[in-house]
C-alpha positions as semicolon CSV with decimal commas, in nm:
position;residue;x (nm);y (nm);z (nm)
1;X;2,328;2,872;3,057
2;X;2,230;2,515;3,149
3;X;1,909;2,532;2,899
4;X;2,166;2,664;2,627
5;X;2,406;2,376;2,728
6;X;2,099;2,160;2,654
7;X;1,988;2,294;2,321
8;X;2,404;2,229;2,169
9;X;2,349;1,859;2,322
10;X;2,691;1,721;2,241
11;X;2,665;1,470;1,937
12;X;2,888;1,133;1,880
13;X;3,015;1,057;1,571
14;X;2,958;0,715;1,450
15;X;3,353;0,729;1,389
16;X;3,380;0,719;1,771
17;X;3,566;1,025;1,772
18;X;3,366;1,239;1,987
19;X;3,397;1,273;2,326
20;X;3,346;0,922;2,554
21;X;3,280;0,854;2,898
22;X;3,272;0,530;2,921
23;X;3,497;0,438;3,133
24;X;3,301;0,662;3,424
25;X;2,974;0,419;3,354
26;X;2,797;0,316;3,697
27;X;3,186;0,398;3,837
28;X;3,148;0,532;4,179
29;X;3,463;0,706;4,173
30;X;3,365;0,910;3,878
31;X;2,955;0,985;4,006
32;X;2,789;1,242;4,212
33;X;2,438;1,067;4,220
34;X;2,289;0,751;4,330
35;X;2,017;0,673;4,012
36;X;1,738;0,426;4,146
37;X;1,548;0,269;3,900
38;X;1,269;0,090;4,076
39;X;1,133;-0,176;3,791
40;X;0,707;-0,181;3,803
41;X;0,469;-0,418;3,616
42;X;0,368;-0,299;3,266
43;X;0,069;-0,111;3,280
44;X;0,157;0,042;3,673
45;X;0,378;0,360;3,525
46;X;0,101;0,534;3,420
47;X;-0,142;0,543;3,731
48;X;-0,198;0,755;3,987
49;X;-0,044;0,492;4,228
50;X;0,225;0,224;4,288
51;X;0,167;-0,007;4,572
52;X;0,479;-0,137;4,730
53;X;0,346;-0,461;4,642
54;X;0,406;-0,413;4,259
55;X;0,749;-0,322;4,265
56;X;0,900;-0,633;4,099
57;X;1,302;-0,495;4,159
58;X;1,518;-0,211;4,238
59;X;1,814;-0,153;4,040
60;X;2,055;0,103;4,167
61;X;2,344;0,283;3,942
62;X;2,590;0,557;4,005
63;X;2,552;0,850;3,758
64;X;2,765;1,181;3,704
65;X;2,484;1,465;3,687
66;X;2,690;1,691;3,442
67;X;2,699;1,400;3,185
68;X;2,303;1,306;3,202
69;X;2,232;1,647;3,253
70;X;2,432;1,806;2,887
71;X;2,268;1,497;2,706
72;X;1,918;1,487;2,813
73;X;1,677;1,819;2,908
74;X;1,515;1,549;3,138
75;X;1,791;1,502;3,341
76;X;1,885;1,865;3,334
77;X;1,534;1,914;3,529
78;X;1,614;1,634;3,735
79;X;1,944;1,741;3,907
80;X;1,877;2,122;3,854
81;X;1,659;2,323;4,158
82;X;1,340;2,274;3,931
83;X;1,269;1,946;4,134
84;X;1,243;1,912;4,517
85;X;1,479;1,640;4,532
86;X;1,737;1,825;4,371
87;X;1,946;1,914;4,688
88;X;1,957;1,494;4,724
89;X;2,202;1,268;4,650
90;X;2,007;1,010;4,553
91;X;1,709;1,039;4,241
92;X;1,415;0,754;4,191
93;X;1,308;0,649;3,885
94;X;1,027;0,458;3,826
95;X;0,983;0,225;3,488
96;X;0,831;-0,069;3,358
97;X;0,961;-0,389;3,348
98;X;0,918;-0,367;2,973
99;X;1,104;-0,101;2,936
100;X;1,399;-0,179;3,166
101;X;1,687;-0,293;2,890
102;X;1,594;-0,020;2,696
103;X;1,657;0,210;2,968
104;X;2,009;0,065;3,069
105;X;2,112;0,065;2,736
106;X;2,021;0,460;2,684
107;X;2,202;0,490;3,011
108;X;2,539;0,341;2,878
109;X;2,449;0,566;2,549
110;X;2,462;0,863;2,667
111;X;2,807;0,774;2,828
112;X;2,982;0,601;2,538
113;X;2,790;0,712;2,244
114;X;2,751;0,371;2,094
115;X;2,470;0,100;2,130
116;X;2,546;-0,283;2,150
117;X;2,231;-0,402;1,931
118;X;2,099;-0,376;1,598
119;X;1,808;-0,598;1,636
120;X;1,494;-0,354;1,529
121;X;1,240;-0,483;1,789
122;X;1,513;-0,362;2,065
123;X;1,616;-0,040;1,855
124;X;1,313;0,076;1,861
125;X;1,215;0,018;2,268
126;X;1,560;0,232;2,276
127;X;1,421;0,492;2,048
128;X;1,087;0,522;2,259
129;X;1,282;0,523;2,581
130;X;1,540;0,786;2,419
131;X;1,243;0,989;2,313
132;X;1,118;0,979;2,691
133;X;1,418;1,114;2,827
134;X;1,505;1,320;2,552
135;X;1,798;1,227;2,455
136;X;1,781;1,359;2,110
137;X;2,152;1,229;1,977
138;X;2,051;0,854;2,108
139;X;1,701;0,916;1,868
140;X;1,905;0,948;1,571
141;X;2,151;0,723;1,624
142;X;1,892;0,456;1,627
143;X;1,684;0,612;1,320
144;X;2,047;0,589;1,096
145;X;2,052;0,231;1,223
146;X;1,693;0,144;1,145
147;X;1,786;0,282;0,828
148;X;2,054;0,077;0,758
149;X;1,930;-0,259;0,826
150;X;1,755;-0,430;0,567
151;X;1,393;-0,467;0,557
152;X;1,183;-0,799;0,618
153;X;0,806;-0,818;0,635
154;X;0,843;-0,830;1,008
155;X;1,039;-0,521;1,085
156;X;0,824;-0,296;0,815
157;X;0,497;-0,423;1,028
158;X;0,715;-0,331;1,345
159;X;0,774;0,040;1,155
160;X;0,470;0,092;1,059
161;X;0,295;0,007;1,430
162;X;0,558;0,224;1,593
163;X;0,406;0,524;1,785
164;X;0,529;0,843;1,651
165;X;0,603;1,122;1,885
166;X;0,668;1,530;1,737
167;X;1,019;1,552;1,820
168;X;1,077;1,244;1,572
169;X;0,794;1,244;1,347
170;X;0,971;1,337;1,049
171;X;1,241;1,090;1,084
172;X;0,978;0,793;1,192
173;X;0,770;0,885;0,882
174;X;1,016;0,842;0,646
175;X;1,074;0,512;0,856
176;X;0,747;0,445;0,777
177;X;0,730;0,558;0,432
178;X;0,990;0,318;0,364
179;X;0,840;0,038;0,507
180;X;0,510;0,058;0,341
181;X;0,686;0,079;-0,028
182;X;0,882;-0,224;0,086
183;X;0,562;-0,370;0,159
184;X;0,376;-0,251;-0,181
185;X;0,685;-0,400;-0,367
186;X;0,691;-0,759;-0,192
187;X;0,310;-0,817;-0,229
188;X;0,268;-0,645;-0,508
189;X;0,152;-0,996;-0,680
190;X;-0,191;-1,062;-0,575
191;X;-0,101;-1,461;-0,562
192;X;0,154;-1,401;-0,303
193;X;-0,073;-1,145;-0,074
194;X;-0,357;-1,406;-0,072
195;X;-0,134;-1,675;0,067
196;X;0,023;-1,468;0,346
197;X;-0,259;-1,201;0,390
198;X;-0,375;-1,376;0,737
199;X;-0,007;-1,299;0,885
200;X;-0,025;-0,901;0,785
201;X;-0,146;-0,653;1,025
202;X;-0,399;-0,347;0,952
203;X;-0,107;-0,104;0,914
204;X;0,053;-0,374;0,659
205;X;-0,266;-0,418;0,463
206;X;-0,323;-0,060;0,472
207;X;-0,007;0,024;0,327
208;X;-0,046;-0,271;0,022
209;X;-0,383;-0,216;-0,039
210;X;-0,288;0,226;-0,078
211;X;-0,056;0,066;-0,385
212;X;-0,201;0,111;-0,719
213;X;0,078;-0,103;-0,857
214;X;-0,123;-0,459;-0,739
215;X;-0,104;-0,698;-1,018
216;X;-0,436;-0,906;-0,966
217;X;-0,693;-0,935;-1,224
218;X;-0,988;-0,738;-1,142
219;X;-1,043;-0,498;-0,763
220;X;-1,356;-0,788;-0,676
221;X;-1,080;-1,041;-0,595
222;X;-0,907;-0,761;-0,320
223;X;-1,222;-0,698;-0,152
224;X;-1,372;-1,037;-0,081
225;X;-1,012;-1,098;0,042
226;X;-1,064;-0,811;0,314
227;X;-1,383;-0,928;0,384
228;X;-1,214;-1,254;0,503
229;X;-0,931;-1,128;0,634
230;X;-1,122;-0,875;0,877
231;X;-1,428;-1,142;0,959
232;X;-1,054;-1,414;1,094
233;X;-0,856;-1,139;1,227
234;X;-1,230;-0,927;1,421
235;X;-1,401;-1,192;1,565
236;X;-1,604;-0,942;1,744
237;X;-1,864;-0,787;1,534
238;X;-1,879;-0,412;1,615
239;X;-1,482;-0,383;1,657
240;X;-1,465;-0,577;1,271
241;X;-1,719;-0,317;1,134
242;X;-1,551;-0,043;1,197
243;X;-1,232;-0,162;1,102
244;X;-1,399;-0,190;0,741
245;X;-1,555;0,110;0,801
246;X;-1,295;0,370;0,884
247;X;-0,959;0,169;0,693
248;X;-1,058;-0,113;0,483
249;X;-1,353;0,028;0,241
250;X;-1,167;0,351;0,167
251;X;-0,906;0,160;-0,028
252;X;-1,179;-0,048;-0,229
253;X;-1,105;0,080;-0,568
254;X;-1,516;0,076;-0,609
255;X;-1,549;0,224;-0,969
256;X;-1,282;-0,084;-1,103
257;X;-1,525;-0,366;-0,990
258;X;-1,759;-0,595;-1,178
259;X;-2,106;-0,532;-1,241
260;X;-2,197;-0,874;-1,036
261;X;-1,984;-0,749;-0,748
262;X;-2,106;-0,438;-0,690
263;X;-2,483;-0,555;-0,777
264;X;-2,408;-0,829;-0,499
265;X;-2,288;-0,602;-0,259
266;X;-2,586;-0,351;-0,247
267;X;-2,852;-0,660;-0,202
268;X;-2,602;-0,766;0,082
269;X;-2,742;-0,796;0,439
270;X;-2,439;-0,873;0,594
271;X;-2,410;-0,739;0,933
272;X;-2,048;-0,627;0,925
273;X;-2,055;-0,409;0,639
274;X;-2,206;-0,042;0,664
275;X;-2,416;-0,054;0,354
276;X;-2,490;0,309;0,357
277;X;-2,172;0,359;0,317
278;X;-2,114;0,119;0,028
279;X;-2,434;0,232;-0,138
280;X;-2,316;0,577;-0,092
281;X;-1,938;0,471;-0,239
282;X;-2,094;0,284;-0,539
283;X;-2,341;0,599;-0,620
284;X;-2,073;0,826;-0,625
285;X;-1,868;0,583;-0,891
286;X;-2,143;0,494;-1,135
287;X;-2,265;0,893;-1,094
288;X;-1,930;0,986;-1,256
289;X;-1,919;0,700;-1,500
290;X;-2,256;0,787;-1,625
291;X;-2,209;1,179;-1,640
292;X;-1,827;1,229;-1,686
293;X;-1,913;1,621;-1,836
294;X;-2,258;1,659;-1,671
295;X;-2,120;2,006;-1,532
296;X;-1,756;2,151;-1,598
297;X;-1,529;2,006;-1,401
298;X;-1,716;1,692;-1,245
299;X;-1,499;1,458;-1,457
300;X;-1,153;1,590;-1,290
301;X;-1,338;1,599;-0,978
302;X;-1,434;1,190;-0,992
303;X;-1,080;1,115;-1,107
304;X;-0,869;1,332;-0,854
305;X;-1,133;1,331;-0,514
306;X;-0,969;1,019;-0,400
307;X;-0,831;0,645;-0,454
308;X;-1,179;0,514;-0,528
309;X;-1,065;0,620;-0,867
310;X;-0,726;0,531;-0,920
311;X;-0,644;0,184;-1,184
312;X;-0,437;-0,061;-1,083
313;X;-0,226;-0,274;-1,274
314;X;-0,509;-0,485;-1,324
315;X;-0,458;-0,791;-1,521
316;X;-0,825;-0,829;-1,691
317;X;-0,833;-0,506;-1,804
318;X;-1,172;-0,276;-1,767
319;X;-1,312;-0,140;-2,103
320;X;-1,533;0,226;-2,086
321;X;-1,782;0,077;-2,307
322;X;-2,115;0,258;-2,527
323;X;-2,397;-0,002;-2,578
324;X;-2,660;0,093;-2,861
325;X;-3,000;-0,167;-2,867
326;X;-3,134;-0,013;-3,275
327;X;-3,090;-0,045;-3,536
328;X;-2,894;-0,394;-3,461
329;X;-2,713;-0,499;-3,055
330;X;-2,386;-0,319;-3,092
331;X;-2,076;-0,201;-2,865
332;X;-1,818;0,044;-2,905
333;X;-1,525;-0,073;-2,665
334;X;-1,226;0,133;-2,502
335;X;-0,940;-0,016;-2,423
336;X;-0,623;0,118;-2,301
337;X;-0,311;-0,048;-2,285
338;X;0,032;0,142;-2,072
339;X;0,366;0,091;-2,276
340;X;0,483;-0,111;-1,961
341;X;0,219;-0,327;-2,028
342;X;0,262;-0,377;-2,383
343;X;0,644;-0,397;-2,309
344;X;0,551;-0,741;-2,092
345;X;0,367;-0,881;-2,333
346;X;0,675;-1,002;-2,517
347;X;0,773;-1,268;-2,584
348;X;0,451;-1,492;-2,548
349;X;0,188;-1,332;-2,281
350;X;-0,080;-1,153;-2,318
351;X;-0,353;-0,936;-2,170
352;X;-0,767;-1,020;-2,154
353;X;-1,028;-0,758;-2,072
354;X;-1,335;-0,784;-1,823
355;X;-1,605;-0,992;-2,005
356;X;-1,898;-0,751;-2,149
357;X;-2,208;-0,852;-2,332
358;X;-2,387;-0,803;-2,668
359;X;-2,715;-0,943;-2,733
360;X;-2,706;-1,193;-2,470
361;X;-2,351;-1,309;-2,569
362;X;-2,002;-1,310;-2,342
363;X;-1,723;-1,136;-2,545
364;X;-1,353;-1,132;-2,444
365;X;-1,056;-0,912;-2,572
366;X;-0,729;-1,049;-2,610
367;X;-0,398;-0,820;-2,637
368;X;-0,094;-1,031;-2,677
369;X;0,277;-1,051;-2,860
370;X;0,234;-1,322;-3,140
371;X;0,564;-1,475;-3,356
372;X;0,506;-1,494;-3,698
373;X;0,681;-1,672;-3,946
374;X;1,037;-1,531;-3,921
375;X;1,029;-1,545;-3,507
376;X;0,972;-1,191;-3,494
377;X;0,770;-1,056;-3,239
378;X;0,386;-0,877;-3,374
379;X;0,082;-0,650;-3,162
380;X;-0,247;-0,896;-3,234
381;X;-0,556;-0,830;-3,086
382;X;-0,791;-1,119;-3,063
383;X;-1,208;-1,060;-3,013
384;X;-1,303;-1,405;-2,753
385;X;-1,638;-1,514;-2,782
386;X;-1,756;-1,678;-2,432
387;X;-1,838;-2,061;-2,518
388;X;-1,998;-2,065;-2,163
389;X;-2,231;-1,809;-2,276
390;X;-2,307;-1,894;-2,676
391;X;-2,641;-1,970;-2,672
392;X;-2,607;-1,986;-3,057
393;X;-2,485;-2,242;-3,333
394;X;-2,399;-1,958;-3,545
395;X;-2,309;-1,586;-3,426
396;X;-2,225;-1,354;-3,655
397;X;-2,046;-0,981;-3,616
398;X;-1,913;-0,703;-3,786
399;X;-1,607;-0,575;-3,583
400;X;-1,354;-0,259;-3,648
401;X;-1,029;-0,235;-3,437
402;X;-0,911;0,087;-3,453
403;X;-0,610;0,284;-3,303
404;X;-0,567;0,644;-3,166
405;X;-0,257;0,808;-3,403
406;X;-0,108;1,100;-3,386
407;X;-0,070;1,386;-3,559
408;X;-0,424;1,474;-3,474
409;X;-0,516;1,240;-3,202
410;X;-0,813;1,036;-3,376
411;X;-0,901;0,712;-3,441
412;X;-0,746;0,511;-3,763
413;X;-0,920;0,209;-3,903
414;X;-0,646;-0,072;-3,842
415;X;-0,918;-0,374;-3,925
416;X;-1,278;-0,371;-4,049
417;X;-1,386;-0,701;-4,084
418;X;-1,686;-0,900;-4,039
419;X;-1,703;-1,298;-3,883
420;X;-1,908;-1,616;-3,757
421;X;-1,878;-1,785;-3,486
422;X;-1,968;-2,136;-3,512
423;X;-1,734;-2,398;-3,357
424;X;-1,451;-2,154;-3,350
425;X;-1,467;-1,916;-3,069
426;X;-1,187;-1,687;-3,103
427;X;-1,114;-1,368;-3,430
428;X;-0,838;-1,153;-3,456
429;X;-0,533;-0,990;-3,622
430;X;-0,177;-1,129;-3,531
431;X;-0,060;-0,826;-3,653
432;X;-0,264;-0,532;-3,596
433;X;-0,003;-0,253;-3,706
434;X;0,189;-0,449;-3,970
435;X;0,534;-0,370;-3,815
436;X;0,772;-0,596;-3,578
437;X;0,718;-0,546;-3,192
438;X;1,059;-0,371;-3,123
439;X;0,916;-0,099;-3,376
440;X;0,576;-0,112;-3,216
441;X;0,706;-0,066;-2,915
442;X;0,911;0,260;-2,985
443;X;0,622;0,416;-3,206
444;X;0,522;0,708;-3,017
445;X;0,227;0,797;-3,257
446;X;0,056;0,488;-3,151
447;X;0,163;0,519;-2,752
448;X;0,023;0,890;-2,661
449;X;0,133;0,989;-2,346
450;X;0,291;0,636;-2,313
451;X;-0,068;0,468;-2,344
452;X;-0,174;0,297;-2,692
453;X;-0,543;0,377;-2,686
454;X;-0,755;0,139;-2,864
455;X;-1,120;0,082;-2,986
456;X;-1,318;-0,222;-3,072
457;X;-1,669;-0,138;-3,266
458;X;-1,836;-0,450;-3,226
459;X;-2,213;-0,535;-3,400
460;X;-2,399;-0,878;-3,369
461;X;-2,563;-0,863;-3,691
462;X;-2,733;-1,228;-3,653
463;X;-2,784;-1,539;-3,451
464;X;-2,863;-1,920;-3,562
465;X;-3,095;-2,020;-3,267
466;X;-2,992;-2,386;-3,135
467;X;-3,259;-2,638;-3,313
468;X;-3,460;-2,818;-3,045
């Protein structure tokens, strides 16, 4: 009967209509039991022993059994004949100090069904201390009020850190679930991560870093980041490498990093990185880039195993690319461009890709909304040659931009043109489609899926050598 009595546990409202006994709080008149809560340094509850010596205070309340007992299976054990004290009046309890306002305030709880705070540091000491004692209607209450409150960077960090215990884990999850999207949504600007990185815990970082929707330009600015952030935050060099070990190298999105990165990062000899286990990451990423449809099925393999794989929303944006050396240095670019994308694009920004190289020259694209004449918005795309990089007076190329259209999926010739580059360093087409951008933007032959798909054929057909 008393177990059953447990298992209905009697619930408040947050109306306040339910049954209160709040008036019979630490009330002598209305108690059966003396409750002593003797108040131990944190760190003491847990041992084997208490010296006298570490008591730091004694706080003594009157309790009604019945009322503890129907709200709490703890307390039901306490004051039932499972315990040898239970034929005493009075019952010890022993607590840290750091836990002591919690405690009191679960206390009053379970009497009056309402909590005076809705600070979430404190809510959740009451929600560990509720879970303790099992007072299952007190765990709620505070999840609906964690709920409730808005979020700040501080209290998701304080979410996210919070132990989780099985009778709440689904309720703290979704806590937590919550507070790492809040997280992924406030940094999701690279800009404003780097500046307050240093202030974010691991849990915090994890929880960004698991977001494919990071706006930064290319995955090599993320991981030198977390290479400083662990080498400030891990002074201590076995602890930091297997923090970047076990959470911080996992979400390295390896196979959307530069060729210098990753060719720096496997001649490293830095002492806090596990380079078997970067030289094993890498392998895996330029094994399915190489061989995509070596054997059926490897491609969905590399692209669903795990986040290695996954694109940001990268703001240089990486091109699968098919280099040929004969009969003349030529590249066949992919490029492919999310409506979202496109749809930010207007009214003046644009997109670049990752640089790439054809016979020993830097080349840029260039997707961006250009006005023409009449202020109407128009898709260009723009073929950058790198001035940094021309070792040439005169370069010239034979380019194609081409689009994949529907009906039938393929490729259509939007531009075939041939140029040289001589103290201009930029080609393109304002207008790649020949229709205004609201039209582009609704054409779903051009946006497959939702993702305009385009190709760049691109052919260095001579070079002017610089006279000496």
């Amino acid at each position: 009967m008393a177990a059953a009595g447990a298992e209905t546990d009697i619930e408040f409202s947050l109306g306040g209509w339910g049954p209160s006994f709040e008036f019979a709080f630490n009330a002598e008149n209305f108690s059966d039991k003396v409750l002593r809560v003797q108040v131990v340094a944190s760190g003491d509850v847990d041992g084997a022993r208490h010296p006298v010596e570490e008591v730091l205070h004694v706080k003594t309340m009157y309790v009604n059994s019945a009322i503890l007992a129907a709200r709490s299976p703890f307390f039901l054990k306490l004051f039932s004949n499972g315990m040898k004290e239970s034929d005493q009046t009075h019952r010890t309890l022993t607590i840290a100090d750091s836990d002591e306002n919690a405690l009191m305030e679960l206390l009053s709880f379970i009497y009056s069904g309402k909590l005076t705070t809705t600070e979430p540091t404190f809510l959740l000491d009451i929600l560990m201390a509720a879970d303790k004692f099992q007072v299952i209607s007190c765990m709620r209450h505070c999840y609906q009020l964690l709920t409730s409150l808005p979020l700040t960077t501080e209290s998701a960090l304080l979410y996210l850190d919070h132990p989780c215990s099985m009778s709440m884990a689904a309720e703290v999850q979704l806590l937590k679930g919550a507070a790492q999207e809040f997280l992924a949504n406030k940094y999701k600007d690279y800009n404003m991560f780097e500046q307050e990185v240093m202030n974010i815990s691991l849990s915090g970082i994890e929880a960004i870093l698991s977001s494919s929707d990071l706006h930064v330009d290319f995955e090599d600015q993320l991981y030198y980041l977390l290479l400083k952030w662990a080498r400030e935050r891990y002074p201590e060099l076995e602890e930091r490498r297997k923090i970047l070990s076990s959470h911080l190298l996992p979400l390295v999105r390896f196979s959307h990093m530069t060729y210098g990165a990753l060719q720096n990062m496997l001649i490293c000899t830095d002492n806090d990185i596990d380079h078997e286990q970067v030289t094993k990451l890498i392998t895996g990423v330029l094994m399915c880039k190489a061989y995509p449809a070596h054997r059926p099925g490897a491609l969905a393999a590399c692209e669903t195993s795990c986040l290695l794989y996954a694109e940001r929303a990268y703001k240089r944006k990486h091109l699968k690319l098919v280099s040929f050396d004969q009969p003349c240095p030529q590249v066949i670019a992919y490029m492919d461009l999310k409506r979202e994308e496109c749809s930010q694009l207007s009214p003046s920004q644009y997109i670049l890709s990752l640089p790439f190289h054809v016979a020993g020259q830097g080349f840029v694209f260039m997707a961006r909304c250009s006005m023409d004449q009449s202020g109407l918005g128009r898709f260009g795309l723009f073929l950058y040659i790198d001035p940094k990089l021309k070792r040439s007076t005169c370069v010239s190329v034979k380019y194609e931009f081409a689009a994949r259209k529907r009906p039938y999926g393929q490729f259509v010739s939007m531009v075939n043109s041939s140029y040289t580059f001589t103290d201009r360093f930029s080609v393109g087409h304002g207008d790649l489609f020949s229709v205004p951008w609201l039209t582009f933007m609704a054409d779903d032959s051009l946006f497959i899926d939702g993702v305009l798909r385009l190709r760049v054929d691109l052919t260095v057909v001579g070079q002017t050598e610089p006279q000496t």
